[in-house]
C-alpha positions as CSV (number, residue, x, y, z in Angstrom):
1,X,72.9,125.2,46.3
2,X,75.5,124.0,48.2
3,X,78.1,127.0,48.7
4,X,81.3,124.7,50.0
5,X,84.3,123.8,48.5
6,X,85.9,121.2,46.9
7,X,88.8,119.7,48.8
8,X,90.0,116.2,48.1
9,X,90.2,114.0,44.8
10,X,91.8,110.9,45.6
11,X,92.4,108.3,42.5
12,X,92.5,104.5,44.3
13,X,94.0,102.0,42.4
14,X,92.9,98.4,43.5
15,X,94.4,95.4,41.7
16,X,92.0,92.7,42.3
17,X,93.8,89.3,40.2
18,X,96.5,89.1,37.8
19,X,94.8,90.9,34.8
20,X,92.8,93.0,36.4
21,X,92.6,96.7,38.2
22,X,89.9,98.6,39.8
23,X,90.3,102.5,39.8
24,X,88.2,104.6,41.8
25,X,87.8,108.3,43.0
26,X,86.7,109.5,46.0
27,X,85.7,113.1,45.8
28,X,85.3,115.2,49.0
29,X,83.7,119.3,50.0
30,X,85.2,121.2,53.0
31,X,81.9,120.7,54.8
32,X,83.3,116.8,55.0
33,X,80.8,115.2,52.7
34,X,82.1,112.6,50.7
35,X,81.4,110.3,47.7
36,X,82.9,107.8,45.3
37,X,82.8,106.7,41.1
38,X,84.3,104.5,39.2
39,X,86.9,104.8,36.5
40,X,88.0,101.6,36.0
41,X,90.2,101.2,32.4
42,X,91.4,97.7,32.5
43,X,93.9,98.1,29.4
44,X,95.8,100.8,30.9
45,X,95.1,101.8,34.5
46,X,98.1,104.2,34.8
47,X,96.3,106.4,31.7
48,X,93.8,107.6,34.2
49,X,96.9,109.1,36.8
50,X,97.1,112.0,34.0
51,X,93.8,112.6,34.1
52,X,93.1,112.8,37.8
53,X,96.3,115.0,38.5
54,X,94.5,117.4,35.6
55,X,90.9,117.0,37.7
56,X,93.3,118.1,41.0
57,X,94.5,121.0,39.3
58,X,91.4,122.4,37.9
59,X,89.0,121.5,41.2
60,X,90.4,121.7,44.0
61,X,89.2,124.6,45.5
62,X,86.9,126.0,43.7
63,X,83.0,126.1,44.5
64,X,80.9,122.8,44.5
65,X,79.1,124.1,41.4
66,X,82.5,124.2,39.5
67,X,82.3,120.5,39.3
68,X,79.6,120.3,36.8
69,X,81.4,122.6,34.5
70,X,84.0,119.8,34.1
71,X,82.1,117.0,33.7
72,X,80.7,118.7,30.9
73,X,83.6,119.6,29.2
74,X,85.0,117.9,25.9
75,X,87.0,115.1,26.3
76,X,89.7,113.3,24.3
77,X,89.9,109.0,24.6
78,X,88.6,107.1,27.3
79,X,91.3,107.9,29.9
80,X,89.6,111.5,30.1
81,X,86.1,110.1,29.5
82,X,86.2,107.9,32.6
83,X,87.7,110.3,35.2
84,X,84.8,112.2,33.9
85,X,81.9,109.7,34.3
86,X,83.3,108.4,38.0
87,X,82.9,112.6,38.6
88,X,79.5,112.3,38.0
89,X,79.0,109.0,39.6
90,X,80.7,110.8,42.9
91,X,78.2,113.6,42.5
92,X,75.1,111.6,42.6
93,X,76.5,110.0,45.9
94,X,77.3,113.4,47.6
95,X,73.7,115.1,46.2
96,X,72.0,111.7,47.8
97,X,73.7,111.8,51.1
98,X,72.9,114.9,51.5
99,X,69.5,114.5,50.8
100,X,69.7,111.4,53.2
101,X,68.3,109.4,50.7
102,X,68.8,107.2,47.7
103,X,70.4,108.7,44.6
104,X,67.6,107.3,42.3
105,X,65.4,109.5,44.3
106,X,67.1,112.4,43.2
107,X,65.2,112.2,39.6
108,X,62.0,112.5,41.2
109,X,59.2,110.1,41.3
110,X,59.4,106.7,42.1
111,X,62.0,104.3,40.8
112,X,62.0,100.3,40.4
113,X,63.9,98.5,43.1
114,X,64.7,95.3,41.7
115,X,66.7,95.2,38.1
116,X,67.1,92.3,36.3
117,X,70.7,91.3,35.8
118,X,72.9,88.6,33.5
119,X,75.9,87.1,34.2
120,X,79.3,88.3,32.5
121,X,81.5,84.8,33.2
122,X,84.2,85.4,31.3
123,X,86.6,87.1,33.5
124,X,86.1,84.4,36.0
125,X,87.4,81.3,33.6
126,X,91.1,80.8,34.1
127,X,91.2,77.5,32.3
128,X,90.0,78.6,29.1
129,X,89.0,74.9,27.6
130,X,85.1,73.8,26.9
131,X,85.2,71.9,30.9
132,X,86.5,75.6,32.4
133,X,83.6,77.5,30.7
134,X,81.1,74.7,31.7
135,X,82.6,75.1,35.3
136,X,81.7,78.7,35.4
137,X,78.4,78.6,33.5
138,X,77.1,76.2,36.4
139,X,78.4,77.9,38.8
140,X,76.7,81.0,37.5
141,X,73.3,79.0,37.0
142,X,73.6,77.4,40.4
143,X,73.7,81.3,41.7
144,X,70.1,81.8,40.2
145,X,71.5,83.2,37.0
146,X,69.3,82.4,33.8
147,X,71.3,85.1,31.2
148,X,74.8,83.8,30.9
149,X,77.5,86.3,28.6
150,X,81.0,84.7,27.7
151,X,83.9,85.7,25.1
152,X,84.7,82.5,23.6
153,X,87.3,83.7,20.3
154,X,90.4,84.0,22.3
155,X,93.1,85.6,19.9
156,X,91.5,85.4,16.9
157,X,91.5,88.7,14.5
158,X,90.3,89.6,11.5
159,X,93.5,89.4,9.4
160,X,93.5,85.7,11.0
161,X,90.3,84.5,10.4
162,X,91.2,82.7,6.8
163,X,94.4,80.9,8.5
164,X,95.0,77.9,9.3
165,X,95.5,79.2,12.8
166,X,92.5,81.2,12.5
167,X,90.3,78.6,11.8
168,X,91.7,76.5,14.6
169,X,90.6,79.7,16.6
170,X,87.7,80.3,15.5
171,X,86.7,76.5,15.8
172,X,87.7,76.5,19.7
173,X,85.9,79.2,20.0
174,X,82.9,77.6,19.0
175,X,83.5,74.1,20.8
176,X,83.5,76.9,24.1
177,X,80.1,78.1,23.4
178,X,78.7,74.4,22.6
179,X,80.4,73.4,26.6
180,X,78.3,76.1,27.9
181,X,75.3,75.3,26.4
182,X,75.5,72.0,27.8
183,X,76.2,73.3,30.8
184,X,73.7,75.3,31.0
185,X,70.6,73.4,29.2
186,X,68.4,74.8,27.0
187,X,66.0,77.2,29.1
188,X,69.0,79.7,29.8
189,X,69.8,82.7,27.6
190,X,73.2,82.1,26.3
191,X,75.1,85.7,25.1
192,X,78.3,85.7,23.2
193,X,80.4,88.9,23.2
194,X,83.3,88.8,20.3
195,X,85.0,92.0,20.9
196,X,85.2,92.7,17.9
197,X,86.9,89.7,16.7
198,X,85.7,89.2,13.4
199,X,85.1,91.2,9.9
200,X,81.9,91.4,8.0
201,X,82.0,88.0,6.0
202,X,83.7,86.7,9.1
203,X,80.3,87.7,11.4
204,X,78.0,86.7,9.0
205,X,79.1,83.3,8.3
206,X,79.6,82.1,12.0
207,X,75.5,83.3,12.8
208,X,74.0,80.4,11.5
209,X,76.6,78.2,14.1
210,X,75.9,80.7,17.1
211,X,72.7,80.3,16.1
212,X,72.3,76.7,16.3
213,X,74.0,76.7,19.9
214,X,70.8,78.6,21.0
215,X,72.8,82.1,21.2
216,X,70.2,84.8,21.4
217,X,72.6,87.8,22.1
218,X,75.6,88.7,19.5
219,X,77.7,91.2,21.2
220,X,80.5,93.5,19.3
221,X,81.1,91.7,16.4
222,X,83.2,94.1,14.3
223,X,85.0,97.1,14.5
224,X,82.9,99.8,15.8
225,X,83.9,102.6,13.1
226,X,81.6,104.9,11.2
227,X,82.2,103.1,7.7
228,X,81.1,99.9,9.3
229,X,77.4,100.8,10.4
230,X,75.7,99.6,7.3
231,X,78.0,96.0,7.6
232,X,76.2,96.3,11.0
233,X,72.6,96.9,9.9
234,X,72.8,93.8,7.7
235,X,74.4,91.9,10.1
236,X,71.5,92.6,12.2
237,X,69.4,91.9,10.0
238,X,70.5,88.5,9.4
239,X,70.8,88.0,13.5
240,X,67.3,88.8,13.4
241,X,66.1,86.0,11.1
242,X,67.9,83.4,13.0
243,X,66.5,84.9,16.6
244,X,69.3,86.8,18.0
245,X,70.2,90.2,19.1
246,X,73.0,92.5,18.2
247,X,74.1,94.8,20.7
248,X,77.3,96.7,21.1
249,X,78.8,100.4,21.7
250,X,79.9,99.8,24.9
251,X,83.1,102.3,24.9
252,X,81.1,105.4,23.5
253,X,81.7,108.5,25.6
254,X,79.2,110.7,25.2
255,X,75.9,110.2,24.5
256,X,75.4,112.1,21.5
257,X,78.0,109.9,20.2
258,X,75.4,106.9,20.1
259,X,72.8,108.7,17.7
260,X,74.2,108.0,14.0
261,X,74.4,104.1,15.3
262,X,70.9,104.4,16.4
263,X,69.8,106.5,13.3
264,X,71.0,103.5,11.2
265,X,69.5,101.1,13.1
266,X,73.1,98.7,13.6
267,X,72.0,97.7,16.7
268,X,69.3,96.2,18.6
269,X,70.3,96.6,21.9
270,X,73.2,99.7,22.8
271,X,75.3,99.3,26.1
272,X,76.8,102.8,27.4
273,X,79.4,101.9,30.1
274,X,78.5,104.4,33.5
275,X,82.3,104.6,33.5
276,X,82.5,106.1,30.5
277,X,79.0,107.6,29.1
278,X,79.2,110.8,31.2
279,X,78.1,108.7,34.3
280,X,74.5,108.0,35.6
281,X,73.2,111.0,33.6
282,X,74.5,109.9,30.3
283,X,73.6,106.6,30.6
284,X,70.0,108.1,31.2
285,X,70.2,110.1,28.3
286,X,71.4,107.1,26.4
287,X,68.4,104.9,27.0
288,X,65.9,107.5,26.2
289,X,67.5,108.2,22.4
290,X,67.5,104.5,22.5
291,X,64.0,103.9,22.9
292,X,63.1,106.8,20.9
293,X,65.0,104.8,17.9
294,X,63.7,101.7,18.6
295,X,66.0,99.9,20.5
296,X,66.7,98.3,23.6
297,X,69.2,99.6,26.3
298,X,71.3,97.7,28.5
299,X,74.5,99.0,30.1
300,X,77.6,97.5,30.1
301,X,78.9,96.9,33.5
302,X,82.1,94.2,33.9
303,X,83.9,96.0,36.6
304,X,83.8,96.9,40.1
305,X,81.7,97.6,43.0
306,X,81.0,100.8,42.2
307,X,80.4,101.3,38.9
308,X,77.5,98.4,39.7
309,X,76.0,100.8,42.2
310,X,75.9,103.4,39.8
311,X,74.5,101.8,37.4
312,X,71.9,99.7,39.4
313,X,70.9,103.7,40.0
314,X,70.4,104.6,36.4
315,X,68.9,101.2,36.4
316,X,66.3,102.2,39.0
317,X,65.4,105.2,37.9
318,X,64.7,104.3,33.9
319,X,62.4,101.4,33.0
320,X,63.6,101.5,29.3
321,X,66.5,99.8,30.8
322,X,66.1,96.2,30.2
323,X,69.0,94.5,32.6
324,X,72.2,95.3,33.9
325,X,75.3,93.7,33.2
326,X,77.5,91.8,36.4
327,X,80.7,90.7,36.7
328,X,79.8,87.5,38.5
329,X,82.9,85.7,40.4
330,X,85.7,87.0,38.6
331,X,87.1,88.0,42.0
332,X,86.0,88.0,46.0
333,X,87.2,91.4,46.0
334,X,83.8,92.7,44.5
335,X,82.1,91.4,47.7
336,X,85.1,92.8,50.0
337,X,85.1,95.8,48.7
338,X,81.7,97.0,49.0
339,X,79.3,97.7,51.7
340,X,78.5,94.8,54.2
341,X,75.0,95.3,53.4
342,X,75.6,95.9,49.8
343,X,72.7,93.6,47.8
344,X,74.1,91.0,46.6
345,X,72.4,89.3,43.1
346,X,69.9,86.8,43.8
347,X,67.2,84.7,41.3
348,X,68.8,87.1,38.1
349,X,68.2,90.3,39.7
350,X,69.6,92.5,42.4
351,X,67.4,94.8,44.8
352,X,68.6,98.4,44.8
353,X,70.5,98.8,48.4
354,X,69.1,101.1,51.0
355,X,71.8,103.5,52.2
356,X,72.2,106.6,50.7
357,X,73.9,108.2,47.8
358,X,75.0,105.1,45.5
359,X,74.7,102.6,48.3
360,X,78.1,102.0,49.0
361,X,81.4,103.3,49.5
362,X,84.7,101.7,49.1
363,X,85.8,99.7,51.8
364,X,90.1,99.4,51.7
């Protein structure tokens, strides 16, 4: 037990393109160890200054062990969620350094050192036509990258989807997934996430297109509310039968949160987000209820350089974990911002690194 103090909670705020922010925390004892998470809410970066001036208040001061306590408390929205999880994330770092070691070592036993990844490409495509997705899909295969993930249904909704401008929508979204498939060929794994885009009839009636692109992963369909699980089960259902995958629940924030999704059986695969699943540990505890339902786990993971450490260490440690999610060439920053010696992805996979704690620390 480690009987100093904390004394620093610094929120960093790193704007990384037009549309996109990075937040980070670094947490630091009076004995001068140090560590770093990941709280990265793209929507609405300034929600999480509340939150860490709350974190300040309650923390700093009081004993090491008091940091656990809050972590574990209740919280309200993501905002509160995610200064929570990058908490946790920080504590894994500071418990590995000062072990001297990895923080997947930490769980005890041995722990897998490669972990398969895919390729998030959306983020990347400025020009958002059929030749700027093929672009980045061969771009992401020319980087050894077999599992390609775009969001193709730019602006439509569900109160849309039977308009005129709807179907124009809905139609470009599809001639987007048809250029990457080219692009691609057949042998790659093509995944389409539709943030929740569409409504029940809407999901189902656009499978049997996805499907016939060679889509094997349908990603947040609809509206992720309690009265839609059983639209979900059937639409999983139906995925099935034309060989794809339905995964989603990527903004849950506690893990217990994910059990009456899994109970039903809406998904195949469930994605807790490091950032906002109580950190490494919930993600953890996520992928064991997961595979004690059934179902695959594979977190979601389109941010920073951080967040991808800790979750290539909850990656490590559980083999019910499947892949990891990576934001691949959305910005240079990723690369910049992270450890010179950070592992960078290579054939579909990335090696866990071999400093300790997460592996990295933010470099400004």
């Amino acid at each position: 037990m480690n009987n100093s103090r904390i004394a620093a909670l610094e929120l960093v705020h790193c704007p990384v393109t037009t549309k996109t922010t990075w937040s980070f925390i670094r947490l630091a004892r009076a004995d001068g160890a140090c560590g770093w998470g990941e709280a990265s809410w793209v929507r609405e970066p300034g929600a999480l200054d509340a939150c860490h001036d709350a974190a300040r208040r309650y923390l700093l001061g009081q004993p090491w062990e008091a940091l656990a306590a809050y972590i574990a408390r209740e919280t309200h929205g993501v905002p509160q969620a995610a200064m929570a999880s990058a908490l946790e994330q920080a504590m894994w770092d500071i418990r590995g350094k000062d072990r001297g070691d990895y923080a997947a070592s930490l769980a005890g036993g041995g722990y897998r050192t490669r972990i398969p990844l895919y390729a998030n490409i959306n983020r990347s495509i400025v020009q958002r036509d059929g030749a700027g997705f093929a672009r980045a899909a061969q771009h992401a295969r020319a980087a050894g990258f077999n599992r390609i993930k775009i969001a193709p249904f730019d602006g439509l909704t569900p109160d849309i989807r039977l308009t005129p401008l709807g179907r124009r929508r809905l139609e470009d979204g599809l001639a987007r997934v048809a250029a990457t498939r080219a692009a691609i060929g057949p042998a790659a794994e093509l995944y389409v996430d539709c943030h929740w885009r569409f409504d029940p009839p809407g999901a189902s009636a656009v499978l049997p297109e996805l499907a016939a692109l060679g889509v094997s992963w349908f990603e947040c369909p609809l509206a992720e509310t309690p009265e839609n699980i059983p639209a979900l089960k059937h639409l999983r259902g139906a995925a099935n039968t034309l060989g794809m995958r339905l995964a989603g629940l990527e903004e849950l924030t506690h893990p217990a949160a994910f059990l009456p999704w899994l109970a039903a059986g809406a998904y195949d695969v469930v994605m807790p987000d490091v950032k906002y699943a109580r950190g490494i540990t919930g993600v953890l505890e996520v992928a064991t209820l997961a595979a004690a339902h059934g179902a695959g786990c594979a977190p979601h993971n389109p941010s920073g350089p951080i967040a991808h450490a800790a979750s290539l260490v909850a990656c490590a440690i559980s083999e019910g974990i499947e892949q990891l999610e990576h934001q691949f060439d959305e910005t240079p920053a990723f690369w910049r911002l992270a450890a010179a010696d950070f592992p960078r992805p290579a054939n579909g996979a990335s090696l866990t690194p071999t400093l300790a704690g997460l592996g990295t620390a933010l470099r400004r």
